[in-house]
C-alpha positions in Angstrom: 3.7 12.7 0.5 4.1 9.4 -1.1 1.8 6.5 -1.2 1.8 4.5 -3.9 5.0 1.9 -3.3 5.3 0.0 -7.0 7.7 -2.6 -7.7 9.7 0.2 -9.2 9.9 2.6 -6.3 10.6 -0.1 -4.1 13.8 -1.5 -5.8 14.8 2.5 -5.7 14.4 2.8 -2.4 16.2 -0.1 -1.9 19.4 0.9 -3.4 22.8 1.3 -1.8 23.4 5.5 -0.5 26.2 7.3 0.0 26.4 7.0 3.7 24.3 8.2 5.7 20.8 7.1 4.4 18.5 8.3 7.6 15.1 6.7 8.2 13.1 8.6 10.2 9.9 7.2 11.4 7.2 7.8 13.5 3.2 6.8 14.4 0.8 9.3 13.5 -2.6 10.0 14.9 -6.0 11.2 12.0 -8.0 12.0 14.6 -7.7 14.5 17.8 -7.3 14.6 20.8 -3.9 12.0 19.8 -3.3 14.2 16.7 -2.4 17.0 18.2 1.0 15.8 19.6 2.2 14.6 15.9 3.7 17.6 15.1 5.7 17.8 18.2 6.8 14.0 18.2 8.0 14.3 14.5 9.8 17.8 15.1 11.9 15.5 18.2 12.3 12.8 15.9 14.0 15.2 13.2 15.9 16.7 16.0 17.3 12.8 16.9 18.2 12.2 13.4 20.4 15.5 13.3 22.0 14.6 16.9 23.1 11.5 15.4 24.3 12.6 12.3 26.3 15.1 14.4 27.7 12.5 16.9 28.5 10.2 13.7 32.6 10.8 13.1 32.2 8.7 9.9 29.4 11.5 8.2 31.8 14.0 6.9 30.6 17.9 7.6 29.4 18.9 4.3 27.1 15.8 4.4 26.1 16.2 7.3 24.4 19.5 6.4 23.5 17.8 2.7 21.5 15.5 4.9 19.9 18.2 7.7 18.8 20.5 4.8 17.2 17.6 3.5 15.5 16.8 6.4 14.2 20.2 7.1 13.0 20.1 3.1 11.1 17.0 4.1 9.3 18.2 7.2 8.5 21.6 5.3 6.4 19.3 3.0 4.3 17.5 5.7 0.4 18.0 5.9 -0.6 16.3 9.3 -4.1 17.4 8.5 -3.9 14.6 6.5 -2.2 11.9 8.8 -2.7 8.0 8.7 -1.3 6.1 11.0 2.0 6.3 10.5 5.0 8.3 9.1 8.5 7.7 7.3 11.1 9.8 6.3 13.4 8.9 4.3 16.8 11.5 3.7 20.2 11.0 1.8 22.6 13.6 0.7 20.7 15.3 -2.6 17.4 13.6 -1.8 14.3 13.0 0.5 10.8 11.3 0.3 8.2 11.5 2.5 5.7 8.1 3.1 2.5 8.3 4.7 1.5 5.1 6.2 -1.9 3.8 6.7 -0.7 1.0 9.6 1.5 2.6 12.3 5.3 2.3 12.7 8.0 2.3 16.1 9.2 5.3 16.8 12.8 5.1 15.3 16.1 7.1 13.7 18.3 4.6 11.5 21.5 6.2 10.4 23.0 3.1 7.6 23.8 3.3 3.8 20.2 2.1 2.5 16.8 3.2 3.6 14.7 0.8 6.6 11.9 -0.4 4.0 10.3 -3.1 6.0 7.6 -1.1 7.7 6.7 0.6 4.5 6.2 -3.0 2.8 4.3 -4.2 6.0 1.6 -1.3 5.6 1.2 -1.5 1.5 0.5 -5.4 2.0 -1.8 -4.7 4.7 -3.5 -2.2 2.8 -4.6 -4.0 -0.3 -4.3 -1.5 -2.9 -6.4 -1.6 -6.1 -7.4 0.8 -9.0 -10.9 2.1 -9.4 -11.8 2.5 -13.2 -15.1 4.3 -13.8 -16.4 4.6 -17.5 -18.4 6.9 -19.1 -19.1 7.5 -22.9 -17.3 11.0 -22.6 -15.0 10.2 -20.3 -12.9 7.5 -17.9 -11.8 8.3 -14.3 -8.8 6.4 -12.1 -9.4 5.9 -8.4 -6.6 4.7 -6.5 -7.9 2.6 -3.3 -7.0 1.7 0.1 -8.0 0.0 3.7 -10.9 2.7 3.8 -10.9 5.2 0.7 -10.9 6.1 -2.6 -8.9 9.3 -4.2 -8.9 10.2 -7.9 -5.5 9.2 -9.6 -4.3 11.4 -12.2 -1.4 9.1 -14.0 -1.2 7.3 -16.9 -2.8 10.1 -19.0 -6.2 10.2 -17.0 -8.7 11.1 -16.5 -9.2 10.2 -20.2 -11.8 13.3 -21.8 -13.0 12.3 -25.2 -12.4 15.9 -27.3 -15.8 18.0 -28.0 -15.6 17.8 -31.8 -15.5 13.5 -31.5 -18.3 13.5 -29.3 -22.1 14.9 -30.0 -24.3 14.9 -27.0 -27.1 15.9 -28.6 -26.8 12.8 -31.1 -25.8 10.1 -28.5 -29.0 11.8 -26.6 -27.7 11.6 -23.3 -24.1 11.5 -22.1 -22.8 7.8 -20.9 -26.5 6.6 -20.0 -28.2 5.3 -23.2 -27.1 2.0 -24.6 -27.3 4.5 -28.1 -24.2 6.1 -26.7 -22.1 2.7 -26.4 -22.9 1.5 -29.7 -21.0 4.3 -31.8 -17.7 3.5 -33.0 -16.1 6.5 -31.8 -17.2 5.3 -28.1 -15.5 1.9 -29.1 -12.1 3.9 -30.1 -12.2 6.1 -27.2 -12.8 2.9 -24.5 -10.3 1.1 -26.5 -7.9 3.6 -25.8 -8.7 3.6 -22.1 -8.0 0.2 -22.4 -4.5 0.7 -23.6 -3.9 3.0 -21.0 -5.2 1.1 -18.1 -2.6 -2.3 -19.2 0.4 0.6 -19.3 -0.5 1.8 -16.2 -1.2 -1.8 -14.6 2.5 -3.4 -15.8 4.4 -0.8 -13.8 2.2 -0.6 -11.1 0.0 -3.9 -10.4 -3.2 -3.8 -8.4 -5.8 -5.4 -8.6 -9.0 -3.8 -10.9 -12.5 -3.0 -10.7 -14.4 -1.3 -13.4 -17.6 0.9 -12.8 -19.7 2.0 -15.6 -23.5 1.1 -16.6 -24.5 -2.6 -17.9 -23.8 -0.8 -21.6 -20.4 0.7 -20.9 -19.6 -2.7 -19.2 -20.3 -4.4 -22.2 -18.9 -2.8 -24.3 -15.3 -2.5 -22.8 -15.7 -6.1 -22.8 -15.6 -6.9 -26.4 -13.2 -4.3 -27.1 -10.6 -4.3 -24.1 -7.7 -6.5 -22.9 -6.4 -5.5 -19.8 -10.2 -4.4 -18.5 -12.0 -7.8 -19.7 -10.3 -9.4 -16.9 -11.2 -6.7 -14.0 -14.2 -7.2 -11.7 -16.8 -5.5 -13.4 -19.3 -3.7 -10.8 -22.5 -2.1 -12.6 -23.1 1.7 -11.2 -23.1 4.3 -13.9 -22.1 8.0 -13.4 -18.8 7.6 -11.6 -16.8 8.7 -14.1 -17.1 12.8 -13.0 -18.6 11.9 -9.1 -17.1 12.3 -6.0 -14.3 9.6 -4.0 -17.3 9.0 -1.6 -19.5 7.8 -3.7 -16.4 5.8 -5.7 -16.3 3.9 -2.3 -19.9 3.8 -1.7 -20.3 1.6 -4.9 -17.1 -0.6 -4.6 -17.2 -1.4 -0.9 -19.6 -3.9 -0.8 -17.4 -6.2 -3.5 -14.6 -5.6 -1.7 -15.9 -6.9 1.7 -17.5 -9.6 0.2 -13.9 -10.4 -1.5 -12.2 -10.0 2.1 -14.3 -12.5 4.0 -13.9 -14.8 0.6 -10.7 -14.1 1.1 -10.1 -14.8 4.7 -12.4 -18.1 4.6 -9.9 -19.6 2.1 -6.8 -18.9 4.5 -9.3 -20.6 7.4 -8.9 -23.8 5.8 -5.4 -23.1 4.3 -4.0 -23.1 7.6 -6.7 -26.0 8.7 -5.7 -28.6 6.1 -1.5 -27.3 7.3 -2.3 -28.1 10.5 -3.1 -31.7 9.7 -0.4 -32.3 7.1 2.2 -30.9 9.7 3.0 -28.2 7.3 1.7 -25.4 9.8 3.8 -23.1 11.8 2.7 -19.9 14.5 4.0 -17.1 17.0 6.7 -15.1 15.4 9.5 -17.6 17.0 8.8 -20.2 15.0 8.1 -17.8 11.8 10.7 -15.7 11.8 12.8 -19.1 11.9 10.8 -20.3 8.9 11.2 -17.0 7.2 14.7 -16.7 7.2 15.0 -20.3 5.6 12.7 -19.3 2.7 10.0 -22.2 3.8 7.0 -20.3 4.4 4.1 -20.6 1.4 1.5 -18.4 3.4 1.8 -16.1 5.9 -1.6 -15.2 7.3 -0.7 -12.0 10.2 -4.1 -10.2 12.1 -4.4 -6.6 11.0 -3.3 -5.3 14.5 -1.0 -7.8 15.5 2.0 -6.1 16.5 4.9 -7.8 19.5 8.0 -6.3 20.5 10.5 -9.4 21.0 14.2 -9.7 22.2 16.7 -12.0 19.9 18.3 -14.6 22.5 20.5 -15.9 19.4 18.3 -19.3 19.6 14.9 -17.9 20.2 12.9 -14.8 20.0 11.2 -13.8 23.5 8.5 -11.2 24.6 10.4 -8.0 26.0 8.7 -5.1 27.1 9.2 -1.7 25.0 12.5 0.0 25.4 14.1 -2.8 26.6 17.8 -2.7 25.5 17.8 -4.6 21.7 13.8 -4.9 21.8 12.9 -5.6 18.3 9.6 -3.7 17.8 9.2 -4.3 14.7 9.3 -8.1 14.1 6.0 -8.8 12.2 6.7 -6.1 9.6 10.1 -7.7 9.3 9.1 -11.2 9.1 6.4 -10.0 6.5 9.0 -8.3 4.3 11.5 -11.7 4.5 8.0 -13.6 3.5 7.6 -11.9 0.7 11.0 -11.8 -0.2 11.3 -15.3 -0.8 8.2 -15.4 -2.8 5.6 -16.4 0.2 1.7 -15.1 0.3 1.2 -12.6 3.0 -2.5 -12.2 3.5 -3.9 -9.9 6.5 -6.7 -10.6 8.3 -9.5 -9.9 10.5 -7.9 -9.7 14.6 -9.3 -13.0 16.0 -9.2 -15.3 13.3 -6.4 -17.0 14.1 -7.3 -18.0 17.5 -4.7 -19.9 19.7 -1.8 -19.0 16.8 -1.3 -15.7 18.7 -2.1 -13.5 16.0 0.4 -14.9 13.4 0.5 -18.0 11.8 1.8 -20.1 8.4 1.8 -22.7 5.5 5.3 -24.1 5.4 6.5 -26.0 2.3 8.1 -28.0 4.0 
């Protein structure tokens, strides 16, 4: 299953298909007793994306049975062991990809000639991913991070393993721990290197970056890097070869203190709005704004979700099911945000108080 949504695999998912492109989504469950009904609620909403491909007269037969195969391929492939919260499926004659989600999604089959991307932009933005880089004389490790988790990234040529005949042990007395080991020029190469790497890696797929390694390794990736200077630099030694757990363990402290930084500034972001009349809330007024390009910041609480009816003038509260009930909205007005260049920032449910969980800096 796919997670990691780069600016790359985003424009490709975005492309034009031969009709039909079928998105096939679905809320998942990672814990029981709501887990156990996944794999029955994905298996129905395979079996509405085939009824509708059948009922379609404009899918011809041979794609239609392009498309099935591919969607059988697809659910073959799923680990619900594994489940988030929620689950896309994307299929298209000669192709599938399956998304796992870690915000959940409306049940929903979309038979049209690209793939329904707003949900999947909704979750990555609400996610926050970053890179994990832990350092080591011998060694350098990528982590690729989430809401909640850390799992060990194997792209971009790491984990980096600095060959037995460049690297003596026994001379540099102790493996990535003595200050002895960071002042040998081949450990300057070798981080250099890493260095390299970690700026290829970061141009095609931009995260933000935070470094482990002891006070010495720090230091010394410093004076020699580019790309890694810049990360935020968190002092823990022996990551580089230790488990995702304790990856977390060592990182999650920044990272909260970062997210109520973080959530402070868009406080008083919407605070000084309010009083220059630049401030806009509910998803009415926002999906308005959104549409015309003039929202700056878009500040939406983590579990805000509304399912709304479209009047033509307004946008009004309907009740789920309800015929053309929008469930969606706030992932679509988050995707239209950043579309038009706008700062989408997630935050803490509550902080927004009276804006009804959704609320904005126009820019004019």
């Amino acid at each position: 299953m796919e997670h990691d949504l780069s600016p790359a695999a985003l424009a490709e998912l975005r492309r034009p298909r031969p009709y039909p492109a079928v998105s096939v989504l679905t809320p998942t469950h990672r814990r029981d007793p709501l887990s156990a009904q996944d794999a029955v609620r994905l298996r129905n909403a395979v079996s509405e994306a085939k009824k509708q491909l059948e009922a379609d007269p404009a899918v011809t037969r041979d794609r239609r049975a392009d498309v099935a195969r591919q969607l059988d391929r697809a659910l073959s492939e799923i680990d619900l062991s594994h489940s988030e919260d929620g689950l896309i499926i994307f299929a298209a004659p000669g192709e599938h990809q399956v998304w796992s989600l870690a915000r959940s999604v409306p049940e929903r089959v979309v038979l049209s000639d690209t793939f329904l991307t707003r949900n999947l932009v909704s979750a990555h933005t609400a996610e926050r991913p970053f890179w994990v880089l832990s350092v080591a004389a011998d060694r350098v490790t990528l982590w690729s991070g989430g809401t909640d988790r850390v799992v060990e990234e194997r792209a971009g040529g790491f984990p980096l393993i600095r060959s037995a005949e460049n690297f003596d042990p026994e001379r540099l007395e102790r493996v990535g721990d003595q200050p002895s080991a960071f002042r040998d020029e081949g450990t300057r190469k070798f981080l250099r290197e890493a260095d390299l790497a970690m700026g290829a890696l970061l141009r095609d797929h931009p995260r933000p970056l935070y470094v482990t390694g002891t006070s010495a390794a720090l230091s010394l990736l410093s004076e020699v890097g580019g790309m890694t200077r810049d990360a935020v630099h968190v002092p823990h030694g022996g990551l580089a070869d230790s488990t995702p757990d304790a990856v977390w363990q060592a990182v999650r402290p920044v990272l909260e203190a970062e997210a109520r930084r973080s959530t402070e500034d868009v406080t008083r972001s919407l605070g000084s709005a309010r009083g220059r009349k630049e401030f806009a809330a509910g998803v009415d007024e926002l999906w308005q704004s959104a549409r015309e390009g003039r929202v700056r910041l878009l500040a939406v609480e983590e579990n805000y979700r509304v399912t709304v009816r479209d009047t033509g003038d307004h946008l009004v509260v309907a009740a789920d099911g309800d015929l053309d009930a929008r469930e969606d909205i706030v992932d679509e007005i988050v995707e239209q945000c950043l579309e038009t260049g706008a700062e989408v920032r997630f935050v803490p449910d509550g902080t927004l108080g009276d804006a009804d969980g959704i609320a904005g800096v126009l820019r004019y």
